[in-house]
N, C-alpha and C positions, 0 to 999 in steps of 0.2 A: 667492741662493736655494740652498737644499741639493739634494743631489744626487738625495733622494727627491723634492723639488718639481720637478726638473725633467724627472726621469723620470715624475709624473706628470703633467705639461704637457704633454710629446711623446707617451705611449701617448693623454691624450685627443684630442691632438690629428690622429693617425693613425686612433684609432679614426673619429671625425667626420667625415675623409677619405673613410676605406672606406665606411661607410656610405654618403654622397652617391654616390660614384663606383659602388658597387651600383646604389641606387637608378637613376641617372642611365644607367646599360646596360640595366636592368629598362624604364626606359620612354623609353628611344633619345633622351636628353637630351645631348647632345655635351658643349653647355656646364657641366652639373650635373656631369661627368663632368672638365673642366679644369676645376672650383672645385675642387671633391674634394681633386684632385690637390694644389692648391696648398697643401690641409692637412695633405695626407698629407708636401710634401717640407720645407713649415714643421717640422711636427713630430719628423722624421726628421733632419731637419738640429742639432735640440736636444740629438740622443741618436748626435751618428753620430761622435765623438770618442773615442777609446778611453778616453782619460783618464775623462771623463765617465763613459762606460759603466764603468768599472770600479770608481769611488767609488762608483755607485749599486748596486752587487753585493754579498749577504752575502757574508761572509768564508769564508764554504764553497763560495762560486761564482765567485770571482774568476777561479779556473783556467779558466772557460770564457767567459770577456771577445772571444774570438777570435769563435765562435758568435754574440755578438751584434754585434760589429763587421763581420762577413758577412752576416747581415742587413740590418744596415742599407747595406751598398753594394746589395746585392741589389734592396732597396725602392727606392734611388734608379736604380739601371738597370732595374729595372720601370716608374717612372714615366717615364720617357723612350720605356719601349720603347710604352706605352698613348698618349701623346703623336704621336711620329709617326704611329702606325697609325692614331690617328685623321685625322690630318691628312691621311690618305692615303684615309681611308673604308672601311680594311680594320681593321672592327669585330669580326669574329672574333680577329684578332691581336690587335687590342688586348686584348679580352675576355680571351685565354689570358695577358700580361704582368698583367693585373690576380688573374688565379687564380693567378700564381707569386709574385706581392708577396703574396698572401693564405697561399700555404704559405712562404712566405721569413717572415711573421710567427708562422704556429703552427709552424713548427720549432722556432724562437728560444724560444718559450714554452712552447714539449714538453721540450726541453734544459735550459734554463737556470732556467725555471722548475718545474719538474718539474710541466708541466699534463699 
């Protein structure tokens, strides 16, 4: 697969996550909330390689391979930190590790993607 295929593999794959894992706080679904998850670190795990991320970057954006390689640790210590809080029933916390993986994504894509 090319490195466009794979980056779009893992954004849909992340996006598919978030969505559930919203939904699943929206209507205090735990479970809806660890599937989410699983797509979110599936997805992030496709794209959390520098090498990777860097093929998949125009040649005007390589210089900032860093930005998304921070990202994505970012998203995988977010979903750990939504993980335990839930484990623990401390739904606020989770709630705030799931808003910092959701700005740990639109930074990445304010940055690098000039959104």
């Amino acid at each position: 697969a090319s490195a466009n295929d794979t980056l779009k593999k893992s954004m849909d794959m992340m996006q598919r996550g978030m969505e559930q894992v919203q939904y699943g706080f929206i209507n205090n679904n735990k479970q809806m909330i660890l599937d989410g998850l699983v797509d979110i670190k599936k997805g992030n795990s496709l794209f959390s390689s520098r090498s990777v991320i860097k093929k998949s970057l125009p040649s005007n954006k390589i210089h900032m391979v860093n930005v998304a390689v921070n990202a994505s640790r970012r998203i995988t210590a977010d979903a750990t930190i939504v993980e335990l809080n839930l484990d623990d029933k401390a739904y606020i916390k989770a709630a705030d590790g799931y808003a910092d993986m959701m700005n740990a994504c639109s930074r990445c894509h304010g940055i690098v993607r000039n959104w």
